[in-house]
C-alpha positions as CSV (number, residue, x, y, z in Angstrom):
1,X,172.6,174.5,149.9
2,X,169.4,175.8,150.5
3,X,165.8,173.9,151.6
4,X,162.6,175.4,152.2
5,X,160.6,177.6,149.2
6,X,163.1,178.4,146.2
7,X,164.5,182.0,145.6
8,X,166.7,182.7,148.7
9,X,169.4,184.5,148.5
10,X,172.0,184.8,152.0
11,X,174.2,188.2,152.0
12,X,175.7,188.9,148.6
13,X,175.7,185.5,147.4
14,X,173.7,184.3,144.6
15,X,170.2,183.5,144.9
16,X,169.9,179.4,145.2
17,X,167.2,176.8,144.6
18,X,166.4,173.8,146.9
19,X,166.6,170.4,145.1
20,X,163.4,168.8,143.9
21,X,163.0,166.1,145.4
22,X,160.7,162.7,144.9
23,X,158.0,162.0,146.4
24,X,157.9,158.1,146.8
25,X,160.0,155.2,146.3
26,X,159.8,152.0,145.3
27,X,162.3,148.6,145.7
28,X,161.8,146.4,142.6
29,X,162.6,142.7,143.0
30,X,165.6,143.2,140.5
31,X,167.3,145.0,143.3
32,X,167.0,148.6,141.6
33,X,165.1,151.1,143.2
34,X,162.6,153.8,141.6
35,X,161.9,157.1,142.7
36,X,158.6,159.2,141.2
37,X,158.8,163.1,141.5
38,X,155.4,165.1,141.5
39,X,153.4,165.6,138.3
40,X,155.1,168.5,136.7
41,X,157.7,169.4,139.1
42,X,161.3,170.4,137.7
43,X,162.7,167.2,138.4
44,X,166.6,167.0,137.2
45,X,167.4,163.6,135.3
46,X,171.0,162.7,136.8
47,X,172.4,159.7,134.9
48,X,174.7,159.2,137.7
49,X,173.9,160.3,141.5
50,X,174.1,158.4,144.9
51,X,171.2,156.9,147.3
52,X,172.2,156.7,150.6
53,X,176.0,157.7,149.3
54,X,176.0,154.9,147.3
55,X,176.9,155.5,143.8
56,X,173.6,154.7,141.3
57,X,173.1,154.7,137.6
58,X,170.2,155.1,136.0
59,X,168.3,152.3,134.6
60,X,165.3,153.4,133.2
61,X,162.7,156.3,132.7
62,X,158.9,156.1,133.2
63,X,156.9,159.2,132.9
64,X,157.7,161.1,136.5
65,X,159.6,158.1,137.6
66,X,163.2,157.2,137.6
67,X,165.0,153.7,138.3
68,X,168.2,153.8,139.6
69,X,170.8,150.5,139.8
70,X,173.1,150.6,142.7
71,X,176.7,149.6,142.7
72,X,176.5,148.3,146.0
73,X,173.3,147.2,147.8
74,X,171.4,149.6,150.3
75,X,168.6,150.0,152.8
76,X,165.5,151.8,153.1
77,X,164.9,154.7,153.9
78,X,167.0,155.9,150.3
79,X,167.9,159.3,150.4
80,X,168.7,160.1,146.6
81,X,171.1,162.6,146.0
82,X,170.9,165.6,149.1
83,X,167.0,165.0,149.1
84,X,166.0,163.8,152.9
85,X,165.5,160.0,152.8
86,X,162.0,158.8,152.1
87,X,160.9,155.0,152.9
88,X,158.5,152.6,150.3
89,X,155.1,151.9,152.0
90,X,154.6,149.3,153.6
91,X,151.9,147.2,151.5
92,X,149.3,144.6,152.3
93,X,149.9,141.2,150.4
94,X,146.4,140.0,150.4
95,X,143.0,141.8,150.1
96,X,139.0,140.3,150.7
97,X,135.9,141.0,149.8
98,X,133.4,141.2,152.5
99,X,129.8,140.7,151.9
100,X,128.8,144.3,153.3
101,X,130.8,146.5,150.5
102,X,133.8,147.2,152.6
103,X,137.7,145.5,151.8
104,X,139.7,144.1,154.2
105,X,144.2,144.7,153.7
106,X,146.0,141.9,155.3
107,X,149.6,143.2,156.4
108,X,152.5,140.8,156.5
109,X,153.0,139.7,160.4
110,X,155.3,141.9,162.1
111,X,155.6,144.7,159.4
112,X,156.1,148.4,159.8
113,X,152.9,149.3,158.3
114,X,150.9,152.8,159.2
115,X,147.3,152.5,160.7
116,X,145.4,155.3,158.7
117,X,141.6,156.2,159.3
118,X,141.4,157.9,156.2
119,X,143.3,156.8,152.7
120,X,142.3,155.9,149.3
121,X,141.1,152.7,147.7
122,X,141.7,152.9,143.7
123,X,141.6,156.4,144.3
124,X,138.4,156.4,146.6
125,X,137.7,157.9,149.7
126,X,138.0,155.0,152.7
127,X,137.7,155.1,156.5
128,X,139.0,152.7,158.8
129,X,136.0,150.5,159.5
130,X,137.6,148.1,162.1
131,X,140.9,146.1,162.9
132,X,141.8,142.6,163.4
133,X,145.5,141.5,163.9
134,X,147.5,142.3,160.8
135,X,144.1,143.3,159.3
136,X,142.8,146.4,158.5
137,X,139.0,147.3,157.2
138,X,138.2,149.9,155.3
139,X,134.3,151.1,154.0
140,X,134.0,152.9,150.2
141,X,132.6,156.1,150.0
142,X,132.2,155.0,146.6
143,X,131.9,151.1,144.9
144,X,134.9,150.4,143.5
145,X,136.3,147.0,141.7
146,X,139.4,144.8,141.4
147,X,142.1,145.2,141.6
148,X,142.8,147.2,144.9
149,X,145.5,149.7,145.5
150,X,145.6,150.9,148.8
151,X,147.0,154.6,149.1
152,X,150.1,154.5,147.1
153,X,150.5,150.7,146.7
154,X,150.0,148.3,143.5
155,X,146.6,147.1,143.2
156,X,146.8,143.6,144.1
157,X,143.0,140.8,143.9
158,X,141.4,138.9,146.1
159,X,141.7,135.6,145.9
160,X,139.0,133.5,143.8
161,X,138.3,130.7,146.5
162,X,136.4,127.6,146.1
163,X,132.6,127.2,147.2
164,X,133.1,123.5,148.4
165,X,135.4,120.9,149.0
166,X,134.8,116.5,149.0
167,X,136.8,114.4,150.6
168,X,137.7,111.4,147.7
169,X,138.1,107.8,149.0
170,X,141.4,107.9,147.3
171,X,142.4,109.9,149.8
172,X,142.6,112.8,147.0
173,X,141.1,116.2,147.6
174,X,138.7,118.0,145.4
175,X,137.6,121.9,145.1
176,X,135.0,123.2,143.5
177,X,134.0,126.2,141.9
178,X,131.6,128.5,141.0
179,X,133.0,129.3,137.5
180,X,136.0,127.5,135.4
181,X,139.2,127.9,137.5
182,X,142.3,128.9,135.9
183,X,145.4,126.9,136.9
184,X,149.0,128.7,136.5
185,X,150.7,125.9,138.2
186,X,150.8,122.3,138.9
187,X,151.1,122.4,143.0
188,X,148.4,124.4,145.4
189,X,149.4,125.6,148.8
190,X,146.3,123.4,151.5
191,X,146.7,123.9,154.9
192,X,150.0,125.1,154.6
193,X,150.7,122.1,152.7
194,X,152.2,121.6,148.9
195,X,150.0,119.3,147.1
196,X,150.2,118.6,143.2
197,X,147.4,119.1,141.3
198,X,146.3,115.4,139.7
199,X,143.1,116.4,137.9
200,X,140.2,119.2,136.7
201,X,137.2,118.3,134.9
202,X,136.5,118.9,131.7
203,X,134.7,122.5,132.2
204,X,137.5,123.6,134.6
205,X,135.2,124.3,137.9
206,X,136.6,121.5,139.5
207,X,139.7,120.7,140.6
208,X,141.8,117.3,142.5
209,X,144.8,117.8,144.6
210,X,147.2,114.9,145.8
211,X,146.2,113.1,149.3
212,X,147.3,115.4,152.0
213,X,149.2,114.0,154.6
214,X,146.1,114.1,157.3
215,X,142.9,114.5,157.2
216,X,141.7,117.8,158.6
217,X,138.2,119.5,160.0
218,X,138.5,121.9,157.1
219,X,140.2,122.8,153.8
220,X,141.9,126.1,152.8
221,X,142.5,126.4,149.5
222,X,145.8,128.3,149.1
223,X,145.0,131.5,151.0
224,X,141.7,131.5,151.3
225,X,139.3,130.4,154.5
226,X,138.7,127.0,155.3
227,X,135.8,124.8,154.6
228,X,134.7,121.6,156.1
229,X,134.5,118.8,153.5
230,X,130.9,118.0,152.0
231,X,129.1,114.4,152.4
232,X,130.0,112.3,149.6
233,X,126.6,112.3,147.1
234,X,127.4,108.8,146.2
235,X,129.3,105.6,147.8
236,X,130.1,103.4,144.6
237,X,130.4,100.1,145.1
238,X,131.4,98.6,141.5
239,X,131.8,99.9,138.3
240,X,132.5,98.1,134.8
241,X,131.4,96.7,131.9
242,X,131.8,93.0,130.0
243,X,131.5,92.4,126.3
244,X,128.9,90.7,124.6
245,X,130.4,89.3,121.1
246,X,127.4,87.6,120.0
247,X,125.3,91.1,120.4
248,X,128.8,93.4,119.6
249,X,127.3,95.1,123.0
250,X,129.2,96.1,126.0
251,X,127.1,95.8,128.7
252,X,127.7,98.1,131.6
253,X,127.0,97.5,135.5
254,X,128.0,99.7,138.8
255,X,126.4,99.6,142.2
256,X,125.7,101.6,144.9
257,X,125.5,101.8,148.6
258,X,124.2,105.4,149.2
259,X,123.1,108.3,147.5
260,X,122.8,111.7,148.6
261,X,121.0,114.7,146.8
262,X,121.7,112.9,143.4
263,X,121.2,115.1,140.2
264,X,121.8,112.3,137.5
265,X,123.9,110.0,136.5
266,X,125.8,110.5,133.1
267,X,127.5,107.5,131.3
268,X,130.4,108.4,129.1
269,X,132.3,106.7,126.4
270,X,135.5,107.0,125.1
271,X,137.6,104.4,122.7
272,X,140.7,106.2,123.2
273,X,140.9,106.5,126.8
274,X,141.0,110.5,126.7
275,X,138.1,111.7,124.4
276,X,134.8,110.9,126.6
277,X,130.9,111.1,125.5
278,X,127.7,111.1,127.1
279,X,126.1,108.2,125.9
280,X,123.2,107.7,128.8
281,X,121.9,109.6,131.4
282,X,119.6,108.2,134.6
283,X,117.5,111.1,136.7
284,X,114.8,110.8,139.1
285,X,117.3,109.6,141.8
286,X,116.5,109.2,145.1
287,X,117.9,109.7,148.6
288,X,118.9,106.0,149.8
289,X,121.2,104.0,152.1
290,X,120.4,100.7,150.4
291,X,122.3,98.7,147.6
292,X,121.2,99.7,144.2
293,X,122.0,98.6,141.0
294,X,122.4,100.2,137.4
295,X,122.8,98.5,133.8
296,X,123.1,100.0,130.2
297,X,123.9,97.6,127.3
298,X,126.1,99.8,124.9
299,X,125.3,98.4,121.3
300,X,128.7,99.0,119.1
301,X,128.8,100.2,115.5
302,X,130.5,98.2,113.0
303,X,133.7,100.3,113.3
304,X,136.6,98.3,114.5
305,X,137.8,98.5,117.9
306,X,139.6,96.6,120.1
307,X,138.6,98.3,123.4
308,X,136.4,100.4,125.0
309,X,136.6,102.9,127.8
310,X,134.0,103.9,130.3
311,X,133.5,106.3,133.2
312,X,130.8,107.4,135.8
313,X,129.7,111.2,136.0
314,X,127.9,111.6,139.0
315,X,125.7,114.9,139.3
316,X,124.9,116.6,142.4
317,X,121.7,118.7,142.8
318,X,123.9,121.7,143.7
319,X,125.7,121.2,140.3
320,X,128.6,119.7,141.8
321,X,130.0,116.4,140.4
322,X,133.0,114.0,140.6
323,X,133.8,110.9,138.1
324,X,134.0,107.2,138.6
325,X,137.6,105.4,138.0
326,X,138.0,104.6,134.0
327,X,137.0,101.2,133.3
328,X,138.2,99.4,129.9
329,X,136.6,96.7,128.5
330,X,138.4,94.4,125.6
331,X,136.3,94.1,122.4
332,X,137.4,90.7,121.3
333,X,135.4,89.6,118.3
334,X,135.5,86.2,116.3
335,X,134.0,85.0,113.6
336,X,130.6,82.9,114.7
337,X,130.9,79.2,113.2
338,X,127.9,78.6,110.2
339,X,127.1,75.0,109.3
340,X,125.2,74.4,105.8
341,X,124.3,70.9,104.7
342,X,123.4,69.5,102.2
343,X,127.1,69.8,101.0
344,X,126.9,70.7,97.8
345,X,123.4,72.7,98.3
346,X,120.4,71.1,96.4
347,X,117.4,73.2,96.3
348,X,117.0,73.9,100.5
349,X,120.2,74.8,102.6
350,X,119.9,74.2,105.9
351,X,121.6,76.9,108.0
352,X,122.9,76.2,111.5
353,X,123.6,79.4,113.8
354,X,123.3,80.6,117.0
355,X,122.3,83.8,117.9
356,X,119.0,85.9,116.5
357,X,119.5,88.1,113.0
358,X,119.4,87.4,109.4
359,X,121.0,85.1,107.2
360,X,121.7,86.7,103.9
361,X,122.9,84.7,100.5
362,X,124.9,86.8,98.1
363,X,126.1,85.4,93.9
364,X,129.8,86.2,93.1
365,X,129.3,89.8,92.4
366,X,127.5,90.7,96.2
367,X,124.3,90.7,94.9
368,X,122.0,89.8,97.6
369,X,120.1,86.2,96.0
370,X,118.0,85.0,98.9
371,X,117.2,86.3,103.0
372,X,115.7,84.9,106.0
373,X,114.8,86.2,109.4
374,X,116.1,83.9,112.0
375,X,114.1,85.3,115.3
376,X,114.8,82.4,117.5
377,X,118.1,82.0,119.4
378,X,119.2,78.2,118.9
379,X,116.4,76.8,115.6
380,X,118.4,76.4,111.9
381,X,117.4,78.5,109.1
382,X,115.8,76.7,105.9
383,X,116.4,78.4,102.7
384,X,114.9,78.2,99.3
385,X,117.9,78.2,96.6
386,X,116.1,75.7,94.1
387,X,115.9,79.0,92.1
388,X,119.6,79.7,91.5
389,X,121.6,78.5,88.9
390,X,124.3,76.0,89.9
391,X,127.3,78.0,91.2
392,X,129.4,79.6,94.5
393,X,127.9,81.7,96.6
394,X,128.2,83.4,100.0
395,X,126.2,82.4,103.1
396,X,126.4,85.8,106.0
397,X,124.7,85.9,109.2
398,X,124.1,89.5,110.3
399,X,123.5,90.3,114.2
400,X,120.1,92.4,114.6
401,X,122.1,95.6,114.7
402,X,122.7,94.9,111.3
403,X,126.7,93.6,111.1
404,X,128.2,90.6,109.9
405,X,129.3,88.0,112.5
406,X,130.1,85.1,109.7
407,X,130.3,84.7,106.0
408,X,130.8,81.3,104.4
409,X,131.2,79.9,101.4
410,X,128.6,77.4,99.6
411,X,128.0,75.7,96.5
412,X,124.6,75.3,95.1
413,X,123.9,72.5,92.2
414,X,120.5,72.4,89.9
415,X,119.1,69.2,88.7
């Protein structure tokens, strides 16, 4: 065989051609290996051949590139066919933005990797700016985005990182960040720790992991830097809500302790325990250490429910936020009890009832007959029904959000 420039030709032999031979390798995680030959160069495709005298078949074909399977597994550096063995680059596994334009590769510890002063970056001109461990800098001669691919590598992303972290007093963990996060799994790497994820709020910025199994100066979110925990905005005391069956209102109390750089507070509803809405909001919140206390009386439609389900948004001035434990509240509703005397009704009825709202009379076919205001909590309700022909009717006492606590029925007799 011959190496060197083609066209040689020793004594009277034949003239013979060097083989041409690939340029750069890769190992795929399958176990095959794939060798890529030059743009345009007159590459033979062998079905069957040997790296490293092992016997290989090929697998697969993409444009200059060929995959080869191996009957028995090999090191690098390959040598495929009678080509001199070539070696797969060594590649970082992380990259980082810095805030002066240049990008930093992070090289596994310990790995074979080349120091070059002058590469490419997607294609791009870059100089080695500076060196820190495993860490190599390099500046753009020209901006380029993400992904990165450093010389012949695959581009590989920095890591989107969190801005802040908060300490819950659950002992739960939760990151923050700038825009909605992603999630592709259901356990994040912390301080080298495995935590499950156990919450994100509803527009995906925010994210809870499990309680760690410490608590530590600072928090690194899967690969990227740590960052000390923030000050809580807000120590809760109480939060919850009781219901009020004479009004059909829940009313809602929570207290607090402190509150730091305080946004708003946004109270949300739900009466299936997983769809929530904003049903109040409280701004013009001030720093403070003291005790302070909040109410909101929820006045319920007549739609029928049996509970209730209520939750505390807390707003923090940089936009960050965190929500209150769910608290449920039964909606337990009875009928409220109506006296009327004179029994049977003769011209006046007297109406006994407690609460404030209107007392409504109705014929047979629901035609409302007579009405009277009743604005005073524990006074009876006189009634004018000398008018009505003798008969049964309906006595109903609506609340003052207009639905019916009590109906009962009455008859009315003419002299």
């Amino acid at each position: 065989r011959v190496t060197e420039s083609s066209g040689y030709t020793f004594g009277p032999c034949e003239a013979i051609t060097p083989p041409v031979c690939p340029e750069n390798v890769t190992e795929n995680p399958d176990g095959t290996v794939t060798f890529c030959y030059p743009t345009g160069s007159a590459y033979t495709i062998q079905k069957l051949t040997t790296v490293n005298g092992v016997a290989a078949n090929l697998a697969g074909q993409e444009g200059d590139c060929l995959t080869y399977s191996l009957e028995t597994a090999t090191t690098s550096p390959y040598a495929l066919g009678d080509c001199e063995p070539i070696a797969p680059p060594v590649c970082p596994e992380n990259v980082t933005e810095n805030p002066d334009g240049t990008v930093t590769f992070c090289y596994p510890t310990g790995s074979a990797y080349t120091i070059q002063k002058l590469t490419t970056v997607n294609g791009v001109a870059a100089n080695l700016a500076g060196q820190e461990g495993d860490c190599l800098t390099y500046s753009l001669e020209t901006a380029t985005t993400s992904p990165y691919a450093l010389g012949d590598c695959e581009p590989i992303a920095p890591p989107v990182c969190p801005e802040n972290v908060t300490e819950n007093p659950d002992g739960t963990i939760t990151f923050c960040f700038s825009d909605a996060f992603s999630l592709t799994t259901k356990s994040i790497k912390m301080n080298g720790e495995v935590l499950t994820v156990v919450g994100q709020s509803e527009d995906k910025s925010c994210i809870t992991l499990s309680a760690p199994s410490a608590k530590a100066a600072t928090y690194a979110w899967d690969d990227c830097a740590g960052i000390p925990p923030g000050e809580l905005p807000v120590e809760l005391l109480s939060f919850g809500g009781t219901y009020d069956e004479r009004r059909h209102a829940v009313a809602v109390k929570w207290e607090t302790l402190s509150e730091l750089n305080i946004n708003f507070y946004q109270l949300e509803r739900s009466f299936d325990g997983q769809r929530f809405e904003a049903i109040h909001k409280i701004y013009d919140i001030e720093n403070s250490t003291d005790l302070n206390q909040y109410n909101y009386t929820d006045n319920l439609d007549d739609t029928p429910i049996k509970m209730a389900y209520y939750r505390l948004k807390t707003v923090d001035l940089d936009g960050t936020f965190e929500y209150s434990d769910i608290a449920s509240v039964e909606i337990t509703r009875k009928n409220v009890a109506i006296l009327v005397y004179p029994v049977p009704v003769k011209g006046e009825a007297i109406i006994e009832i407690e609460g404030k709202g209107t007392v409504m009379v109705r014929d047979m076919f629901g035609r409302v007959v007579a009405q009277q205001v009743k604005a005073s909590e524990n006074t009876n309700v006189t009634v004018d029904l000398s008018h009505l022909p003798s008969g049964n009717y309906f006595v109903q006492f609506l609340n003052q959000n207009g639905l019916n606590l009590s109906t009962k029925k009455i008859t009315v007799i003419t002299n």
